[in-house]
C-alpha angles and dihedrals in degrees: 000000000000121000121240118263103253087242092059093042083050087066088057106052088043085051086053096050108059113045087204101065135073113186102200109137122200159164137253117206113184110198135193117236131037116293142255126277120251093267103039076050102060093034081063084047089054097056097046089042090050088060098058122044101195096070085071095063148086136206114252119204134213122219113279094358085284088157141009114301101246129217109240136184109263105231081194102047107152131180099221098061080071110044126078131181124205135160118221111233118243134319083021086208120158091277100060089045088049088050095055092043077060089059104040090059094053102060113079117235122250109267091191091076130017112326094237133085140191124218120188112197117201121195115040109159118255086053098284137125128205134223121215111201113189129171125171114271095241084063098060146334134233101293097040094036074064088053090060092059099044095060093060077059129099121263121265102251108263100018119114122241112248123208120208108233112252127259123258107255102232116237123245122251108232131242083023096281121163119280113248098000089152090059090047088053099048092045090052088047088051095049113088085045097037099050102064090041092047093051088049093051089049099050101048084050096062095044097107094051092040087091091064101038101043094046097071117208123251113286111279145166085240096072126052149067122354133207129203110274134070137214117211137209141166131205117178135200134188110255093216092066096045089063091049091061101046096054095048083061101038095247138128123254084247083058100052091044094050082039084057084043097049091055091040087058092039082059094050099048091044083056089057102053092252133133120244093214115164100265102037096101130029102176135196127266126184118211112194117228096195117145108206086244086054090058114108092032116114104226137087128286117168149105128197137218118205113209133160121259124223092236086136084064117094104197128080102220099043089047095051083045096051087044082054098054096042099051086055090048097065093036093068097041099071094241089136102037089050089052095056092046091059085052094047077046085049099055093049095061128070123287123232091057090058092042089046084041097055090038082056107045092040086063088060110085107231118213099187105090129048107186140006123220115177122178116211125189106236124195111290091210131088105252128206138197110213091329093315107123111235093227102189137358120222117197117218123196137181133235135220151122094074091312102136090192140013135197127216118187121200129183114201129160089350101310127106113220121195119202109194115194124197141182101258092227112037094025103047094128101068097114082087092067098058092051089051096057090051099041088045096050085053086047096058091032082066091048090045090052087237107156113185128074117227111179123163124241121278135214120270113300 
């Protein structure tokens, strides 16, 4: 058995504390061709599922959250727990896709098996179907929730299959007796001592990033109570001219993406009869800690820096420069790497505080961030499923702590693609922000005297 990483049992208890999120992530893969039958389907499941243990098991629990949740083999792993089939109602154009993608995140995942599902979605129209991969966020992030998919791909030609060592199976105590009562013991016993000291760690640790989160942005609708269900929308650029731009500024391909974000967000709030002042929206910003051996390992990694973003500055060019500015700013300052060494504190120190602290905190509604926008790398290369092209990839996030929308970024075969989640009720107007980020590309592809358009392919009509 291995314990959860405090960030991924972090998901969990902020899952438990709110009834109207689910924080399942996931991956849209639309695909040329018809697609598999059912058992041609799960045997492709099999083999994606053989190379990576930890899809076969399930998070196990102590009473009262004494000590870490563990991940444990599943004796009753079943395949059809996972896989889900579903049809897409006339025309099976990209609204009624996006529409079910809205759904689908809003339903949680089954703890009682392997937190991860397949959906395979027949009857997209130009002859395609799609694939929605979705695991539970305290199974992986966004870099390694891309390494789940891949490996229901085909493999490059020439490169090897590897398979992920299996777990080990845990053995049973005798007599039923609790698991891991020993540990249980020892955490109770640690506790009056462990608890003042945990709080002070924690607190030195955060020090860096307390001047972010205890100075709230300005009120805004962006910010606020959620319901249950979601809306769901895509914009798309080409990753080459992104590039372009980014390189006739100055700027990194993650600027010029949050600079598309900020005036996407200045055109939703001016909508709304709001006004874009500085300090109206700090957003989000995941910063993944991954090392290259750390690759293929389903887990989080990731820290996050939480800037402002220009979204009271009109022109194109001066806002991309100040996004610029600002995301070296906090770079340099340390803000991410201070975050990742609280959680490398975190995991140090006993369990149930942190997880009472987090159930407890999470109940609190917090009024600093806006917005979230993470970028995730996705794979350069074409991919394939038995001989099918995955044509595009879409991302799907969840929302939640107050966030009324989120942003996730993907590069794949040189396009960008940009899933933008919102709250049905008090966000029914993001379709906006998908038009902004493209208007707003164009616009700095003009600035930037690059001529050509370069936009991906779409779905159907």
């Amino acid at each position: 058995m291995t314990e959860l990483r405090p960030l991924d049992s972090g998901f969990m208890e902020l899952e438990d504390a709110d009834r109207h999120i689910s924080l399942g992530i996931g991956a849209v893969a639309i695909i040329s061709g018809s697609p598999p039958n059912r058992e041609e389907f799960t045997g492709i499941l099999a083999k994606g599922v053989e190379r990576n243990a930890r899809l076969r098991q399930k998070v196990r629990r102590a009473p009262l959250d004494l000590v870490a949740p563990v991940w444990e083999h599943d004796p009753n792993f079943d395949f059809a727990h996972h896989i889900r089939w579903t049809a897409l109602p006339m025309p099976g154009d990209e609204h009624t896709l996006c529409e079910l993608v809205a759904t689908e995140l809003e339903e949680r995942l089954d703890r009682d098996h392997p937190l991860w599902q397949c959906v395979v979605v027949e009857h997209l129209a130009g002859d395609r179907w799609a694939l929605l991969v979705k695991a539970h966020h305290s199974l992986v992030d966004g870099v390694s929730g891309i390494t789940v998919f891949r490996q229901l791909c085909d493999a490059a030609p020439g490169k090897r299959e590897q398979a992920a060592p299996e777990p080990r199976v845990p053995v049973e105590p005798p007599f039923g007796a609790e698991p891991r009562w020993l540990d249980v013991a020892r955490e109770v016993t640690r506790l009056p001592y462990a608890v003042p000291r945990s709080v002070l760690g924690v607190a030195r640790g955060l020090a860096p990033l307390a001047a972010a989160v205890v100075s709230p942005a300005t009120e805004c609708s962006l910010n606020g109570p959620i319901g249950r269900q979601r809306r769901y929308v895509v914009a798309r650029a080409a990753l080459a001219e992104v590039h372009e731009i980014g390189a006739a500024f100055g700027a990194t391909v993650n600027d010029v993406v949050l600079a598309a974000v900020a005036a996407a967000y200045r055109d939703l709030l001016v909508g709304r009869n709001e006004q874009p002042a500085p300090d109206t929206l700090r957003i989000l910003v995941p910063v993944s800690m991954r090392s290259d051996k750390a690759k293929n390992s389903l887990d989080n990694r990731v820290s996050a820096v939480l800037p402002f973003l220009p979204i009271d500055v009109a022109d194109p060019v001066e806002r991309l420069d100040t996004i610029r500015q600002r995301m070296a700013r906090h770079k340099t300052g340390g803000a991410a790497q201070a975050e990742k060494s609280v959680l490398g504190l975190v995991g140090r120190l006993p369990f149930a505080p942190m997880a009472w602290s987090l159930r407890l905190l999470a109940r609190f509604p917090q009024r600093t961030v806006g917005a979230l926008a993470t970028n995730v790398p996705g794979p350069r290369e074409q991919l394939s499923i038995q001989g099918r092209t995955v044509v595009e990839l879409l991302p799907a996030i969840p929302i939640a702590m107050r966030l009324r929308t989120a942003i996730a970024i993907l590069s794949y075969a040189g396009h960008l693609t940009f899933g933008i989640t919102g709250d049905y009720d008090t966000a029914p107007d993001i379709a906006v922000l998908a038009e902004g980020i493209e208007r707003e590309i164009r616009r700095l592809r003009e600035h930037a005297g690059i001529r050509r358009p370069a936009r991906p392919e779409v779905i159907g009509p």
